[in-house]
N, C-alpha and C positions, 0 to 999 in steps of 0.2 A: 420505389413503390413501398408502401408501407407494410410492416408484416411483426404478428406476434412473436415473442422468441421468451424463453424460461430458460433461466440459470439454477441451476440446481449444486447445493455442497453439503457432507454433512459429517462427521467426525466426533467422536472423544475427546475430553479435556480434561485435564487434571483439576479441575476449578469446580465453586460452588455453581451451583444456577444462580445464588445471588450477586456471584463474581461474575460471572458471564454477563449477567442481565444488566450489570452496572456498565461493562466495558463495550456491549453492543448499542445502550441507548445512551447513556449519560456522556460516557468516555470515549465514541466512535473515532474522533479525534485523536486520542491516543495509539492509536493502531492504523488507522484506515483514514477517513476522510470525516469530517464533519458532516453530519445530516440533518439538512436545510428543513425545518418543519415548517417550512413560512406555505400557505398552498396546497400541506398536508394533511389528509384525514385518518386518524386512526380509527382503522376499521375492528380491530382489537387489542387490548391493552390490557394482559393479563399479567403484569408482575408476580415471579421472575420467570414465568413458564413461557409467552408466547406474545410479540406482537406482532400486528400486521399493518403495516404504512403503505399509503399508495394519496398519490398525486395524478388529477384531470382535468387535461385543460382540452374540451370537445371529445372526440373519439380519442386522443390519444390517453392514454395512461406509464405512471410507471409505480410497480409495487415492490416493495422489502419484505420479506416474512422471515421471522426468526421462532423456533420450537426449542424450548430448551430441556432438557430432560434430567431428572439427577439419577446417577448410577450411583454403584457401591464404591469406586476410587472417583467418582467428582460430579461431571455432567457429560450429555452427549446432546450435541447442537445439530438442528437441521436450517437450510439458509436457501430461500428461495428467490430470487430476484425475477419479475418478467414485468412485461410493458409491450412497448411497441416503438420499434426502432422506422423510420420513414426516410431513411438517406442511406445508400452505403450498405445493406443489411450484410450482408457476409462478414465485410470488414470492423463494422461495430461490434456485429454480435462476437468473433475472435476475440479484440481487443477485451470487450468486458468477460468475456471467460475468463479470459488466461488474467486479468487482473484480480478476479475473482479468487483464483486460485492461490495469487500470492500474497492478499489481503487476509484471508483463512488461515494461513501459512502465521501471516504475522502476528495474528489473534493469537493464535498458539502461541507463539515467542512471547508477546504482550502478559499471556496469562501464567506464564512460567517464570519468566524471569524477574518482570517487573510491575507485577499486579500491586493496584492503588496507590504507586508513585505519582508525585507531581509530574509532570510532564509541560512539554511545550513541542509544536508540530511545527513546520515550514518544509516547504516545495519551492524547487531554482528550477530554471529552465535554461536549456544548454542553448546556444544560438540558431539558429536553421541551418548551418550548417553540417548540424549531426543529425538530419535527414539524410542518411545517405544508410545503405542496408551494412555495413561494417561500423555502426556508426558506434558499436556497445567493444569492439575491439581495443579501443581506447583506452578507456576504463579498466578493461581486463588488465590491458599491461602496466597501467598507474598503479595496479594495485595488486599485481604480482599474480596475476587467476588465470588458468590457462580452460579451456573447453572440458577438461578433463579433470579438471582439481575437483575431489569430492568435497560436498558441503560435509562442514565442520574442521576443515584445514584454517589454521590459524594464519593471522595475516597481519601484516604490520602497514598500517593507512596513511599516508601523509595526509594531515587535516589541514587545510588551509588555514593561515592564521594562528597556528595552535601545535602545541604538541603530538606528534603524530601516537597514534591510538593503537596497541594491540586488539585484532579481532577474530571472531569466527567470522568463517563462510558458513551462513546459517539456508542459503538458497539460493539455485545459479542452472538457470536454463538461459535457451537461445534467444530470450526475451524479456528476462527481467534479473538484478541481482540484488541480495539482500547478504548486509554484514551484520554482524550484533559485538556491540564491545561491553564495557563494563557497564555504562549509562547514557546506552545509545544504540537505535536501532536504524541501519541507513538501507535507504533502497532508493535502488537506480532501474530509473521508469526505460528503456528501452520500446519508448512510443516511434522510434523511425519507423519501425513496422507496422505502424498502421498510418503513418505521411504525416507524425507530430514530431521537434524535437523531442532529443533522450530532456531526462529529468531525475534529478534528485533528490528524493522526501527524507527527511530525517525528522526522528522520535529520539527528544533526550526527554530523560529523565531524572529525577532530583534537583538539586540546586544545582544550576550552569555557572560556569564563571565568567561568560561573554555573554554581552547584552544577543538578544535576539536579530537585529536586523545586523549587528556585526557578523554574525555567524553566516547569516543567510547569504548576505554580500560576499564574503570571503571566498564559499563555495560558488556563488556565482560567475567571481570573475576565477573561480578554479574552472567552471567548464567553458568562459570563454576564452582562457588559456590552452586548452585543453584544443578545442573545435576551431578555434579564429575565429573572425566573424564575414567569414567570406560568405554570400548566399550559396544553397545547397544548387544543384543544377539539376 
């Protein structure tokens, strides 16, 4: 059944509003996911204070709202997401909170560490095999993290293919983890929990020394090393 749902985030940032408003429309890529304007109306479009994007296609809709506001140490952002979920609503609307949460998360990372770097994105996907509700314990012990290790504990990464990477645990709940190294921001999608494989995004920044689709392969066949590719059951 189909039903309305609003995501709501809202926070301080050490950044301009013209730093923000670059990395929420231009640079979304850099932090988060690329946003598809093919289909979309701007319903507002006030550079750097506020826009408002929304997509319809009949009764359904899905809208973005960004507010950005300047303080006396930078800016304070409000983020509104709602639409209309028609499959699943419990489980969808979870899923994009809690992603919500750690995409905000990574804006802040984005806007502290590594504002107006060149960059390049890509996402692996683990096999279906890592549908299984243990499926992020894996990970945890490839990478030395226990349920308990507080973010900001330092960590040393085996990088497939590469020199393995000193990093922070920059973020680590029952559902998603995020590392930050010197020029590079990694997060691992723990999608089991809503019946998708786990998944891996990484955000490098500056000049890379490995072509892109090297990088992306390397880590892929790390999570199919990692999962096998047995179906999940």
């Amino acid at each position: 059944m189909s039903k309305d749902f609003r995501i709501e985030h809202e926070g301080a940032l050490s950044a301009t509003p013209q730093d923000v408003w670059d990395a929420v429309t231009r640079d979304s890529d850099a932090w988060s996911m690329p946003f598809d304007m093919t289909d979309t109306t701007a319903l507002v479009w006030e550079p750097p204070r506020r826009s408002v994007l929304r997509m319809e296609i009949g009764d359904w809709f899905n809208q973005i709202e960004f507010d950005i506001e300047q303080t006396q140490t930078g800016s304070y952002i409000r983020y509104v997401h709602s639409g209309i979920f028609t499959d699943d609503w419990e489980n969808q609307y979870d899923g994009a909170r809690r992603h919500t949460e750690l995409y905000m998360h990574t804006l802040v990372q984005y806007l502290t560490h590594f504002p107006g770097r060149r960059f390049r994105h890509f996402e692996v996907l683990a096999p279906e095999s890592s549908i299984t509700t243990d499926a992020l314990d894996k990970v945890r012990a490839a990478w030395g993290i226990h349920p308990s290790t507080p973010a900001g504990s330092k960590l040393t990464l085996p990088v497939p293919g590469a020199d393995a990477k000193q990093g922070v645990l920059d973020f680590h709940n029952d559902t998603f983890i995020g590392v930050r190294t010197e020029d590079t921001l990694l997060r691992v999608f723990g999608r089991n929990h809503f019946g998708a494989p786990v998944a891996i995004g990484a955000y490098e920044y500056g000049d890379q020394a490995r072509p892109e689709q090297e990088a992306s392969d390397a880590w892929a066949g790390w999570l199919r090393n990692l999962y096998g590719t047995v179906a999940a059951r």
